[in-house]
Each structure stands twice: as structure tokens, then as C-alpha cells.
LOPAKE-533466 format. One record per residue (C-alpha): z, x, y. Coordinates in nm, 4 decimals. Layout:
N
+----------+----------+----------+
!        w !        u !        v !
+----------+----------+----------+
!        Z !        X !        Y !
...
+----------+----------+----------+
***
This chain:
424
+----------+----------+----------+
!        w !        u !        v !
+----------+----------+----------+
!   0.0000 !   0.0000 !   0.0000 !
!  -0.1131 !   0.1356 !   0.3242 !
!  -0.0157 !   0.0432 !   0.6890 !
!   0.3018 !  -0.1609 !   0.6283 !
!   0.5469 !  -0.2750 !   0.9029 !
!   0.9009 !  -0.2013 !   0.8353 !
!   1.2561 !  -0.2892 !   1.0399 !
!   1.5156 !  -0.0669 !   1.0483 !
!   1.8589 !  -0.2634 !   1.1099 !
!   2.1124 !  -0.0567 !   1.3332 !
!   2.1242 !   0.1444 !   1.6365 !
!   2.2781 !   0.5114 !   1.5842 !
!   2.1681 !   0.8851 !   1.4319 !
!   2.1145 !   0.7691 !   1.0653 !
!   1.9062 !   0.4609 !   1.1814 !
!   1.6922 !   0.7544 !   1.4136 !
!   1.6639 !   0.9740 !   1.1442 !
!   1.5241 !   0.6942 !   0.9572 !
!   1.2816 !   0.5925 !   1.1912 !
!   1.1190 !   0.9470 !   1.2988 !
!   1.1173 !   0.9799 !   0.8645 !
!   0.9224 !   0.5961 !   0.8285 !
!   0.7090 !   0.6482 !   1.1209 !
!   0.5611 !   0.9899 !   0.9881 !
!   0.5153 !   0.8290 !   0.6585 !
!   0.1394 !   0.7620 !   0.5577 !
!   0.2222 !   0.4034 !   0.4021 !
!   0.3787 !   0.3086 !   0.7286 !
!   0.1896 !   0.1713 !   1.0470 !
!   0.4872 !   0.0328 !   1.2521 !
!   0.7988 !   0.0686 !   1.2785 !
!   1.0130 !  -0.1661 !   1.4572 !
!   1.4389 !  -0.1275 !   1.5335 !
!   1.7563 !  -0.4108 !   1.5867 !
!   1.9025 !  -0.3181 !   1.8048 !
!   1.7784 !   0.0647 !   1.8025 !
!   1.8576 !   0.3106 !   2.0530 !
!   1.6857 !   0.5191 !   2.3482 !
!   1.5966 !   0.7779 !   2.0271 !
!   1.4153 !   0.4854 !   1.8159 !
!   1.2463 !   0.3623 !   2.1049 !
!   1.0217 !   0.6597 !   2.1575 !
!   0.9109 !   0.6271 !   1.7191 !
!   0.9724 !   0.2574 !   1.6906 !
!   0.9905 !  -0.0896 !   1.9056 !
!   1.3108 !  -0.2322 !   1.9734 !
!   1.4452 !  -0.5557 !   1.9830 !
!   1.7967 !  -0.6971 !   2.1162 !
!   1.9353 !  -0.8362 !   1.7975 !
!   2.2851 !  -0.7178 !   1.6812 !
!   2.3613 !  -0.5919 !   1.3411 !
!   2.5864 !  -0.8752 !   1.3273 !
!   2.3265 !  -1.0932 !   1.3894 !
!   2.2457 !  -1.2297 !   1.0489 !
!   2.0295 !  -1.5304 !   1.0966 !
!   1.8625 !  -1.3014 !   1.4319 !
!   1.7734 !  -1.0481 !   1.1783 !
!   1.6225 !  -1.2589 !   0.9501 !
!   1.3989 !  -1.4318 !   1.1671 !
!   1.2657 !  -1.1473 !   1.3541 !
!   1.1613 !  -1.0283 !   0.9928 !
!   0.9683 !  -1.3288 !   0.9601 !
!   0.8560 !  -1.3581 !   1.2984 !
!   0.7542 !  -0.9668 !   1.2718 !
!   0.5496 !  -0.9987 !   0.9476 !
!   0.7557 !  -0.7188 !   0.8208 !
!   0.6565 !  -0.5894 !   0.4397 !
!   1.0052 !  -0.3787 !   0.4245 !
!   1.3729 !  -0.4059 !   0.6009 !
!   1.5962 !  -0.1107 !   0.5671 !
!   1.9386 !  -0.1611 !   0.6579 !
!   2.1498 !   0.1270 !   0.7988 !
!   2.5196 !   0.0252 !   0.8192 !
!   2.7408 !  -0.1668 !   0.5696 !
!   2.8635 !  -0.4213 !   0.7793 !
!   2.5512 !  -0.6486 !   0.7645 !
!   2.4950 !  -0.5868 !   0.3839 !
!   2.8643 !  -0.6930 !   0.3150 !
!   2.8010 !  -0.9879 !   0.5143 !
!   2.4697 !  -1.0517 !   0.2816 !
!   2.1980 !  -0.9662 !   0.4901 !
!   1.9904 !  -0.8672 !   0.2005 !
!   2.0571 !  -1.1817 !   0.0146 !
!   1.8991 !  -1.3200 !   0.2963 !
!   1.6202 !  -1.1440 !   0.3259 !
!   1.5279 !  -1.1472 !  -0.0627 !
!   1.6150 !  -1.5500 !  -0.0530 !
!   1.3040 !  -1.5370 !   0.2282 !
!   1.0976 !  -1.2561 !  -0.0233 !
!   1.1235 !  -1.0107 !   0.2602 !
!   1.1937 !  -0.6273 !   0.0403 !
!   1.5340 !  -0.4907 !   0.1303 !
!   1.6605 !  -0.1163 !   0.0941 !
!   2.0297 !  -0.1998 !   0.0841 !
!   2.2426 !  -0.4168 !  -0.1944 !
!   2.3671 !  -0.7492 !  -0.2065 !
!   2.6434 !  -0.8546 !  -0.1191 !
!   2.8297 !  -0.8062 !  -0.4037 !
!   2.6969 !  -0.4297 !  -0.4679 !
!   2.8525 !  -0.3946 !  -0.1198 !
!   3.1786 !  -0.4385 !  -0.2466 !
!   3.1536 !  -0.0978 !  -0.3826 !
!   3.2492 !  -0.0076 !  -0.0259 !
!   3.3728 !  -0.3368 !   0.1441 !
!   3.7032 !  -0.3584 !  -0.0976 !
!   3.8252 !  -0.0316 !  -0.1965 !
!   4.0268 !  -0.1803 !  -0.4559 !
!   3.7159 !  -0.3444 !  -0.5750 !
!   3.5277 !  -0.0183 !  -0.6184 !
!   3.8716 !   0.1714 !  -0.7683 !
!   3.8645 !  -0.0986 !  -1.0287 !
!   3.5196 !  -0.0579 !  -1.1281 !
!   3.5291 !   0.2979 !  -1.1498 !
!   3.8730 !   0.2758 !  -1.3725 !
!   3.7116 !   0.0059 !  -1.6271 !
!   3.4107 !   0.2312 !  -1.6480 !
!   3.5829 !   0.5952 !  -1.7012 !
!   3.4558 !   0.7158 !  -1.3528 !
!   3.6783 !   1.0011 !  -1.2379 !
!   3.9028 !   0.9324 !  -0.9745 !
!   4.2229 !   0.9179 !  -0.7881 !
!   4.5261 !   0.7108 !  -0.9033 !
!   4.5772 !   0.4199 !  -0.7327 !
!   4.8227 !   0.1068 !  -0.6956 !
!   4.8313 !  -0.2095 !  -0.4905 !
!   5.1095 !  -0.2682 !  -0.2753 !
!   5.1742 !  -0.6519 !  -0.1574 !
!   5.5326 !  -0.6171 !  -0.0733 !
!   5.6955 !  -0.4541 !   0.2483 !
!   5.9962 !  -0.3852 !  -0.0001 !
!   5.7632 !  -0.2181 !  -0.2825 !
!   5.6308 !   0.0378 !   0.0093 !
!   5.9165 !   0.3063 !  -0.0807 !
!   5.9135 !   0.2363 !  -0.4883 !
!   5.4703 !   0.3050 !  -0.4106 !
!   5.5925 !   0.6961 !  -0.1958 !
!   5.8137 !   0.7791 !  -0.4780 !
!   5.5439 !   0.7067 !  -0.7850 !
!   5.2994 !   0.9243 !  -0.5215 !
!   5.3620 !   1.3269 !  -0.4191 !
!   5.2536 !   1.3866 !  -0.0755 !
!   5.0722 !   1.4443 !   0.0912 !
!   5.0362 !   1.0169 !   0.0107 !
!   4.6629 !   0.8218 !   0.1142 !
!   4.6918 !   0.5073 !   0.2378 !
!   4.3784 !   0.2844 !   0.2521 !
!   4.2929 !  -0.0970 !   0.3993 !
!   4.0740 !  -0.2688 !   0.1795 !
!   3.8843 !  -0.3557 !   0.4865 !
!   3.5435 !  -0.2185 !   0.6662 !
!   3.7228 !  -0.0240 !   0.9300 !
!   3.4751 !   0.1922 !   1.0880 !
!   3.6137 !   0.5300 !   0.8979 !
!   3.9555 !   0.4145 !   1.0886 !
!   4.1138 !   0.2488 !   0.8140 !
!   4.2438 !   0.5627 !   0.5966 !
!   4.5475 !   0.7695 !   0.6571 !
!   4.6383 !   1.1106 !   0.5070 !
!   4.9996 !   1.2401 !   0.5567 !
!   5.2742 !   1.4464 !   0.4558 !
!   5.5314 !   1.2340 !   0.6738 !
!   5.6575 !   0.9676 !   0.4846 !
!   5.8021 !   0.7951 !   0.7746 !
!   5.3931 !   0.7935 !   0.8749 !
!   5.2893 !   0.6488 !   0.5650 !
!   5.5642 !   0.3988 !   0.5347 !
!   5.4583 !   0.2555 !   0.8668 !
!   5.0671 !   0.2629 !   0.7679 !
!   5.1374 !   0.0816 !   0.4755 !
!   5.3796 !  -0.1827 !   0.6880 !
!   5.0658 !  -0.2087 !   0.9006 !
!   4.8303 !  -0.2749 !   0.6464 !
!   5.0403 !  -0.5173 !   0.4697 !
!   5.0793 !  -0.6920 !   0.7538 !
!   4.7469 !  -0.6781 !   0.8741 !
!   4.5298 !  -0.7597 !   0.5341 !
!   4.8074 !  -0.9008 !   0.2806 !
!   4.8360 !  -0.5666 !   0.1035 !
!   4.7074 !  -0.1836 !   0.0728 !
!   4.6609 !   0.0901 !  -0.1290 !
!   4.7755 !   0.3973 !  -0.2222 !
!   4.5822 !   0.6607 !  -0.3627 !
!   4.6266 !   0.9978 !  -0.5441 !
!   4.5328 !   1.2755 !  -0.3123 !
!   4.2961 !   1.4784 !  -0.4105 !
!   4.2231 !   1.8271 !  -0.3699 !
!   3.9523 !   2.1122 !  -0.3302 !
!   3.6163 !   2.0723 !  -0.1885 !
!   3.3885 !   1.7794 !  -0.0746 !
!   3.0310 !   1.7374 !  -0.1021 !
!   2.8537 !   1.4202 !  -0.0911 !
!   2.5161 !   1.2910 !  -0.2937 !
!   2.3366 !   1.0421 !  -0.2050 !
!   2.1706 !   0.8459 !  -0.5044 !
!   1.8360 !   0.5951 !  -0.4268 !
!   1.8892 !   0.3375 !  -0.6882 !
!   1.7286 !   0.0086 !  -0.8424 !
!   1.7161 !  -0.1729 !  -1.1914 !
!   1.4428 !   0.0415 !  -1.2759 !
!   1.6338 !   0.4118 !  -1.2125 !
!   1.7863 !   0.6498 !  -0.9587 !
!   1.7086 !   0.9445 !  -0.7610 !
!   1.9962 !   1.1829 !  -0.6376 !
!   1.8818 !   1.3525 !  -0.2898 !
!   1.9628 !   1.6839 !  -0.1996 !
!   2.3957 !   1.6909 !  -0.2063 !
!   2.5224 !   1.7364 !   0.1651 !
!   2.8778 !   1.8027 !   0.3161 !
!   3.0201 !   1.6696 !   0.6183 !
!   3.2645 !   1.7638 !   0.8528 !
!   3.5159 !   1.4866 !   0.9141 !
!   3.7782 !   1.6863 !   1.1703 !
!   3.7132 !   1.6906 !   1.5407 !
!   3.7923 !   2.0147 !   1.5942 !
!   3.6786 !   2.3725 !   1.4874 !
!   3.8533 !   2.5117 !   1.1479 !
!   3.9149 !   2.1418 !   1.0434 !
!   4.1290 !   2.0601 !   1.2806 !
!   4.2264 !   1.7603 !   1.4935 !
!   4.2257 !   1.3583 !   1.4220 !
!   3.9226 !   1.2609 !   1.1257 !
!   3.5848 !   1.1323 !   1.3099 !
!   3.2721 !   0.9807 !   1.1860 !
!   3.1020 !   1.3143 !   1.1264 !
!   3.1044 !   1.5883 !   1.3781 !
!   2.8084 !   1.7439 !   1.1500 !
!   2.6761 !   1.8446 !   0.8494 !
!   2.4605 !   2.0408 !   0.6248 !
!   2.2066 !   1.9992 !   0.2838 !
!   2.1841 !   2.1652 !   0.0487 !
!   2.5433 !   2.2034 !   0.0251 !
!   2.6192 !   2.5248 !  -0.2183 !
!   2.9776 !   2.3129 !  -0.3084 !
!   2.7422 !   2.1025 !  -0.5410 !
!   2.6167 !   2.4145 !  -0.7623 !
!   2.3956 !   2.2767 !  -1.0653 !
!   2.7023 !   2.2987 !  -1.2974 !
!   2.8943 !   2.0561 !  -1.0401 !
!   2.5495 !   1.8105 !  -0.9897 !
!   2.4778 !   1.7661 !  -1.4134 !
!   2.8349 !   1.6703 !  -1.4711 !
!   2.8310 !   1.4069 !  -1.0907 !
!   2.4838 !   1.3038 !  -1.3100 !
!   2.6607 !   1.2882 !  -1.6646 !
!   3.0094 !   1.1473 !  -1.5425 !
!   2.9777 !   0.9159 !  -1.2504 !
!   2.5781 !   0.8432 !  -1.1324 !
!   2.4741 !   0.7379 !  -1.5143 !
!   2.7700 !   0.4797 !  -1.5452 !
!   2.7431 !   0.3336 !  -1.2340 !
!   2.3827 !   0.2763 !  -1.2541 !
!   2.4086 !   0.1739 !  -1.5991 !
!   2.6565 !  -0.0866 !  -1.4838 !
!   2.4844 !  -0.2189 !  -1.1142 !
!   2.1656 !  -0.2494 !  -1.2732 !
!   2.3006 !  -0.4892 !  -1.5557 !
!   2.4482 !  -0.6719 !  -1.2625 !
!   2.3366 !  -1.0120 !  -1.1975 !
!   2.1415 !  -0.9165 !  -0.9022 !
!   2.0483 !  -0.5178 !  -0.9807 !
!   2.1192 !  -0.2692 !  -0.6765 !
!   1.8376 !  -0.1605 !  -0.4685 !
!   1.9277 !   0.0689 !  -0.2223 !
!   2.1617 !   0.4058 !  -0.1591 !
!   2.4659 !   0.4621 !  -0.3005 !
!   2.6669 !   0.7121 !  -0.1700 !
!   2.9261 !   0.9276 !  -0.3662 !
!   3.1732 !   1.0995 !  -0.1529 !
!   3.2888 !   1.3549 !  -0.4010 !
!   3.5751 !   1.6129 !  -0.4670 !
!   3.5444 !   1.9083 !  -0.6601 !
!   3.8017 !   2.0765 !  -0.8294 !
!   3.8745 !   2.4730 !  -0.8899 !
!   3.7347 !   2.4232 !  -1.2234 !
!   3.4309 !   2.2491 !  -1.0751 !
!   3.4777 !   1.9080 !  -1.1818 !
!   3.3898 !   1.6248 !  -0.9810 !
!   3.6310 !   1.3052 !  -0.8736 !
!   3.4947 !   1.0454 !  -0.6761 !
!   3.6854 !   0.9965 !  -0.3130 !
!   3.5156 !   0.6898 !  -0.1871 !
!   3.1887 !   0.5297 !  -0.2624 !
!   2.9585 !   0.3832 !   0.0350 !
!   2.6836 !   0.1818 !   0.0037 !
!   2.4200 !   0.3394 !   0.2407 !
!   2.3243 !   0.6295 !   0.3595 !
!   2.5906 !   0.8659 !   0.5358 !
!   2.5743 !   0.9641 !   0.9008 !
!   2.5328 !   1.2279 !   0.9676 !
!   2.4081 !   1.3316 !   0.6079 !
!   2.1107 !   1.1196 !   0.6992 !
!   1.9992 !   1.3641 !   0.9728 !
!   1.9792 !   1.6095 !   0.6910 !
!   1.8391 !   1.4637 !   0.4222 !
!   1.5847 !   1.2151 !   0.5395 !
!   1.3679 !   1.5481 !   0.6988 !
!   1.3574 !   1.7154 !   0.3538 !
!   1.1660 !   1.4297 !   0.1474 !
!   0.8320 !   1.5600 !   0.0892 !
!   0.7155 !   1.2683 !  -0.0845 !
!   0.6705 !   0.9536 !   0.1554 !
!   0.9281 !   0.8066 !   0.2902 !
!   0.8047 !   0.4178 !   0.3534 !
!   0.7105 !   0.4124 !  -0.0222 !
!   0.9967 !   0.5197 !  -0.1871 !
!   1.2398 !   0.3130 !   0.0158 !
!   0.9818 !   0.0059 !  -0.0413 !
!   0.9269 !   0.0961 !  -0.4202 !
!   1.3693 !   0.0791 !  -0.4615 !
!   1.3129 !  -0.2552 !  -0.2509 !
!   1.0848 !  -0.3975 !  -0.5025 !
!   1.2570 !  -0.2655 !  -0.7927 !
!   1.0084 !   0.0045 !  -0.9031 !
!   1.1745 !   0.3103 !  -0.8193 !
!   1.0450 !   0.4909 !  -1.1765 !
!   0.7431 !   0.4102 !  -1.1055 !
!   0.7371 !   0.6318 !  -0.8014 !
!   0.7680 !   1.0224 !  -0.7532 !
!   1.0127 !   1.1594 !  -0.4874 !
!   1.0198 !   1.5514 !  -0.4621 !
!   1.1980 !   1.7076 !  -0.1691 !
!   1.1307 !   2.0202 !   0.0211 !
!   1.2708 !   2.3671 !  -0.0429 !
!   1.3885 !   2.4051 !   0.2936 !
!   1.7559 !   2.3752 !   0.4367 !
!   1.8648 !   2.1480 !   0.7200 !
!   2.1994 !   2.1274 !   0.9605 !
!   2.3055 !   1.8866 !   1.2229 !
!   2.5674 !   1.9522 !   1.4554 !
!   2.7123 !   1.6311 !   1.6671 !
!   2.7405 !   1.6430 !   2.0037 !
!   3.0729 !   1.3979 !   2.1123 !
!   3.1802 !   1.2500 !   2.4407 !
!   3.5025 !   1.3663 !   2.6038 !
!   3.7919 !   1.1746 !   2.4117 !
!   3.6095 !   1.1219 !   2.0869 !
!   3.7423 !   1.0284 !   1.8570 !
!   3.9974 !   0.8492 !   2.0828 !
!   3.8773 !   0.6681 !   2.3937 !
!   3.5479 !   0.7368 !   2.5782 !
!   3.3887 !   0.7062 !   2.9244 !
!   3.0325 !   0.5898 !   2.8874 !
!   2.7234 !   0.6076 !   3.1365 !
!   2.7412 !   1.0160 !   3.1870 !
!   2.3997 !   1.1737 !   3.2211 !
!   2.2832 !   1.3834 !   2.9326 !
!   2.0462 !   1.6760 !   3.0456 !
!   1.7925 !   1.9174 !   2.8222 !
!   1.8140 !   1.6912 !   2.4893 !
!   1.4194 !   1.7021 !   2.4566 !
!   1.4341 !   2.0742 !   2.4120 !
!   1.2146 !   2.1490 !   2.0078 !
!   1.1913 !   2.3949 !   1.8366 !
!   0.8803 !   2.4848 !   1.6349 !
!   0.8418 !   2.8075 !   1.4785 !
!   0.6498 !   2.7300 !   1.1465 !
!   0.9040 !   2.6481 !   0.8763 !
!   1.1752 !   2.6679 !   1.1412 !
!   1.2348 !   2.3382 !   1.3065 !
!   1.4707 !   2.1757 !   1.5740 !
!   1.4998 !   1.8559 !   1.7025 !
!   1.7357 !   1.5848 !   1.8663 !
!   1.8631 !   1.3222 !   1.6673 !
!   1.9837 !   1.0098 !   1.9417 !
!   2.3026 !   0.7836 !   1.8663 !
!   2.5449 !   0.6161 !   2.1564 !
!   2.2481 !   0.6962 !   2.4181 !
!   2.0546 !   0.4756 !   2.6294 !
!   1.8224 !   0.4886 !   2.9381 !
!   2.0183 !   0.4398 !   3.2599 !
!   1.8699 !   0.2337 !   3.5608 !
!   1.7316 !   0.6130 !   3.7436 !
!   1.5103 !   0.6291 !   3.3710 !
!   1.7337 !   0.9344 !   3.2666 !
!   1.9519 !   0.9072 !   2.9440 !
!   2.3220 !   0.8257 !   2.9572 !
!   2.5686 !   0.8550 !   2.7013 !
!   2.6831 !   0.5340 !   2.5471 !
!   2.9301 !   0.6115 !   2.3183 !
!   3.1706 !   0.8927 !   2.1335 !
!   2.8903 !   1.0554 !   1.9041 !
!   2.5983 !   1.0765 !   2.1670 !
!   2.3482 !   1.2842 !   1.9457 !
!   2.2772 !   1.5888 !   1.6966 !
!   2.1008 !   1.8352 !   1.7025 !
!   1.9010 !   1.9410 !   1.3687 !
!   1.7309 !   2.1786 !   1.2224 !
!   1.5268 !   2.2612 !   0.9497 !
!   1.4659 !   2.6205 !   0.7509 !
!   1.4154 !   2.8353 !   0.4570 !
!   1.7497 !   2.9148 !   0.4920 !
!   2.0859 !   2.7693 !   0.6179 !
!   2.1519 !   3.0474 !   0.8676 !
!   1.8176 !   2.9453 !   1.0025 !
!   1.8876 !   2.5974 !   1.0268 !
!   2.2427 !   2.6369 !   1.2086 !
!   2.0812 !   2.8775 !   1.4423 !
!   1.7629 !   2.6432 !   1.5167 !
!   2.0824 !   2.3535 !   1.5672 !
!   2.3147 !   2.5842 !   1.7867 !
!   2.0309 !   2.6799 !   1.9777 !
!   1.9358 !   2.3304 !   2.0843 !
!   2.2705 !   2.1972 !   2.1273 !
!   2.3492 !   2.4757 !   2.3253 !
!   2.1194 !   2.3365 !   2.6181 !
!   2.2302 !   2.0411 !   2.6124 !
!   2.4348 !   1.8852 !   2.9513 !
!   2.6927 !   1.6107 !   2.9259 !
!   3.0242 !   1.6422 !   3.1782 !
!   3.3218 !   1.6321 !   2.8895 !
!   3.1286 !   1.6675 !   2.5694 !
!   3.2280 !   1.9042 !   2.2561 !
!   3.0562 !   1.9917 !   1.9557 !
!   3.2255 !   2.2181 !   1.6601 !
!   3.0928 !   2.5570 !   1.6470 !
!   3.1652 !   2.6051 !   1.2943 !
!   2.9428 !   2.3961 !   1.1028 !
!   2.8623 !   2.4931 !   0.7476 !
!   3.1099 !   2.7258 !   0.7712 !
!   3.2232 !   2.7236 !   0.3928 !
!   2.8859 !   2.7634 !   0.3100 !
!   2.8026 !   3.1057 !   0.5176 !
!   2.9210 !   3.4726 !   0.3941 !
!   3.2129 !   3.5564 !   0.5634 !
+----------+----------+----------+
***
């Protein structure tokens, strides 16, 4: 199929790194974004409909024409937008409702993975204010406490105070009816994203992110202050046993499912001294920022392998990825990840790099076009920078160099990404 018209749903870096990656696809003619941001509207066309927006998103597919919807955040596929859209045969890359679950109830997912054999944390519900200190004891610290609730990355907390953990626990009993707690787990985390339908699964190059604010891993957890593919944590020992272990179970189970998963599932894992592999968290669509540096390195094309998982035909189609490395590096507002001031002018962010097989390039998120025309930061992760290489030194450089340029009063970036993975 050639010339299609496909709508990406959502509005930050993963949803531009998805659009620059569909529109230089040959199976793809147009490529439209709701809501987008200033970075999609220089690939793709924008329209004003939230991602919240259900029955908006469903009828500009119709109205559109589109042959494919891709869906960037959980939020609307937990709310079923892709029952929706399949109800109205419009393709969807993203599950159901129900596959959602795998990140919408954490409990959910932890139950799944127990009945199966999938390696993971402990775990144990707590309902009862007066159960919280019986749930510390059965726990050594340093004690995770999770909602069971989409809560924007917010709705975790890791600590070796208990007085901290009693009150997150309060909190989240209060606030959802109960919580859980969660063997911590230790050593280091890499995640793999796996493209999945009925028919089978692909695992994309494994990535790692960098959850602290600050350089060193320090500071409060954020969305992603960066990240970094192929990630050397994931050595082929580590990937055949995330294969054998975890990614053949789970597909074997979602694609007996009533309705099969068609979309990305994404395995946040944690890998042991020894090398073996626990699962942390599972999402249900592709990371951000991992999707700045993973999308760039499919060879094969982009609009038919997302449409083929759509349809169901995944096996039927070949995905190879290049040889090459890629980083991203975020660049944050002042305050992130606490509070932000908006509308500050960004300056030099359509600075490239091309120098054969090294590439560099901006990757938009919480930025928009001000009233003057010039871009303003809307937002606490206003962009990335990325680059792509033969090597990962290479990459980081081609990323450092951008971001380097860049202008925004108050902003911060680490200057350490993919530090684990460098000789030191």
C-alpha cells in the first residue's frame, strides 16, 4: 500500500519522533497530528483535538480518510480509543482497552505477570490504613510504593524513610481505596520495546533512560531527562533470556486474548549482577524519550510496519534496523520537574547536523509558536536534542553539540547522558 494518510494522537517528543519517522516513510503520503506541537507542524498538519478527546479523535479519523491512527500516550488507549477506532474499521497501533491495563492498574499487570511465571518484584495490596506498618515490616527498605492509577510517572515513590512511605501509602489509600507495595529491585535498567500483534512480535533496539533530574542520578525522578539505544546493559545474554522469560509469555498470553494486542509493549527491565532480567513496570506504548532513539534507527519503513501490527500481520512483514547508535539529551525548563514558567523564547533549536552517518537534529515537546512567530517554551521538557552515529560517543557528541546552542532563560539539561555506557 502506497500513499496512506495516518494520525498520530498526542502532542510531545515521542509523538515528533513519530511523525518525522511516518512522514519519511515511502508508504506514507500525509501525515496529520491531535493536538501536535510546533515540531509536528513543520512534518505533519495539526488539528486542535485533545488526547482526551475520544469521540473528537474519532471523527477527525473519519472525517480525515485516515488508513492508520497511531496513538502515542496511554491515557487515551486506557480510556478505549482504539476500541473505537477498530468498532469504526479505522487500523490502530496501540491496544485495547483491556491490553492497557498492563499499564493502567499496576496490580493488574503484577498479577498477570505472577500467574504467568514472569520475573518480578514481590508485591502486596494494602486496603487498610492499619495494615500500612504490618506491609513496611514484610518489605526491607528501601520500600516502593505505587498507585494503581495513570499518574503521569508521579504516582511511584522510592524511599528509605519509613515515616515517607507510611505517609505515601496513607495518601494512596486515601486517594484510590488502596496501594501497593513492591519489592525493590536492584542493579541496572534497560528498557525494550516489543511491536506486537496476534500474528508475532518484534523487539527494537533495547534503550536506557535517565529518570533523575540531575547529573550522577541525582535529584527528584522526571519523565526522562534522556536516553540512549543500543544500550550495552542489554548484552545478547541479557536480550535471549528478556526473549525466553518474559516477551514469549506475554505474547503468548495477549495474543490468546479476546481481542489480540496490536501495538508496543514496553518492558521496563532490571538486570541483576548475574544478568538476569526482572520486569519493573510494563507500559503500553512507546517510551519518551526512548522513542527519539529508536524510531530513527528502523531501516525498514516505518508507516508499514506500524500499519501491518494494526492489521494484525506483523509476520508477514520484515523490520531490520540500522547499525548505527542514537542519543537524546532533554532540554527542561527552570523548575522541572516541579513547577514551570511557560512562554520563554527558545533560540538556535534549528541548528542540524549532517556529516554522512553522523546526524543531529531537534526533537520538539512543550513548544509552541508565540504571537512574534518565534518558539516559546510550553512546558517542563521543551525538546531533545538527538543524534545518530556509528558509534555512541558520536551520537552524544552530535547531541551535546546541538543542545549546546540552544537559548532558553532557566533551562538545564544533564551532561552525563549514557554515562554507564562510556569507558571511564
Amino acid at each position: 500500500m502506497t500513499g496512506m494518510e495516518v494520525l498520530v494522537v498526542g502532542g510531545g517528543g515521542r509523538e515528533h519522533a513519530l511523525a518525522l519517522g511516518l512522514s519519511q516513510s515511502n508508504s506514507v503520503s500525509t501525515v496529520h497530528c491531535a493536538p501536535g506541537n510546533a515540531g509536528t507542524s513543520m512534518v505533519a498538519t495539526n488539528h486542535g483535538v485533545s488526547v482526551t478527546d475520544i469521540d473528537g479523535i474519532v471523527d477527525l479519523a473519519n472525517e480525515l480518510g485516515v488508513s492508520l491512527v497511531v496513538v502515542g500516550p496511554e491515557a487515551p488507549l486506557v480510556a478505549g480509543l482504539s476500541d473505537r477506532l477498530r468498532q469504526e474499521s479505522i487500523p490502530s497501533f496501540g491496544p485495547h482497552s483491556e491490553g492497557a491495563l498492563l499499564e493502567g492498574s499496576k496490580i493488574h499487570a503484577k498479577t498477570i505477570m505472577e500467574s504467568l511465571g514472569v520475573p518480578t518484584g514481590r508485591f502486596e495490596k494494602i486496603d487498610e490504613i492499619g495494615s500500612i506498618d504490618g506491609g513496611l515490616d514484610s518489605f526491607d527498605p528501601p520500600w516502593v510504593v505505587k498507585r494503581d492509577v495513570l499518574a503521569g510517572g508521579k504516582g511511584v515513590t522510592v524511599t528509605s524513610s519509613r515515616q515517607e512511605a507510611h505517609e505515601a501509602l496513607k495518601i494512596g489509600i486515601e486517594s484510590d481505596g488502596f496501594v501497593l507495595m513492591e519489592e525493590h529491585l536492584s542493579g541496572e535498567e534497560a528498557s525494550v520495546l516489543v511491536i506486537m500483534d496476534e500474528s508475532g512480535y518484534v523487539m527494537l533496539p533495547a534503550s536506557q533512560d535517565h529518570k533523575r533530574v540531575g547529573n550522577n542520578d541525582t535529584g527528584p525522578n522526571t519523565g526522562g531527562m534522556g536516553a540512549y539505544a543500543p544500550a550495552p546493559a542489554a548484552t545478547p545474554s541479557v536480550l535471549a533470556r528478556t526473549k525466553e522469560e518474559i516477551v514469549e509469555p506475554m505474547h503468548h498470553y495477549l495474543r490468546n486474548s479476546e481481542t489480540p494486542y496490536r501495538g508496543c509493549l514496553y518492558v521496563g527491565l532490571m538486570i541483576d549482577e548475574e544478568g538476569a532480567p526482572s520486569v519493573v513496570e510494563f507500559n503500553v506504548r512507546l517510551g519518551d524519550p526512548e522513542a527519539q532513539v529508536t524510531i530513527p534507527l528502523f531501516q525498514s519503513d516505518l508507516g508499514l510496519v506500524l500499519l501491518a501490527t494494526a492489521e494484525g500481520n506483523l509476520a508477514e512483514t520484515e523490520v531490520e534496523f540500522k547499525q548505527l547508535h542514537a542519543a537524546t539529551v532533554v532540554l527542561a525548563s527552570e523548575g522541572y520537574p516541579g513547577n514551570v514558567d511557560s512562554g520563554r523564547v527558545i533560540e538556535g533549536w534549528e541548528a542540524e547536523i549532517d556529516e554522512g552517518q553522523v546526524l543531529g537534529f531537534v526533537h520538539l515537546a512543550g513548544a509552541m509558536r508565540g504571537e512574534s512567530g518565534k518558539l516559546i517554551s510550553k512546558g517542563g521538557r521543551v525538546l531533545s536534542a538527538t543524534g545518530i552515529a556509528p558509534s555512541l560517543s558520536e551520537a552524544l557528541g552530535a547531541s551535546y553539540q546541538i543542545i549546546e546552542g540552544i537559548t532558553l532563560e532557566g533551562s538545564h539539561y544533564r551532561e552525563d547522558i549514557g554515562f554507564r555506557a562510556l569507558p571511564r
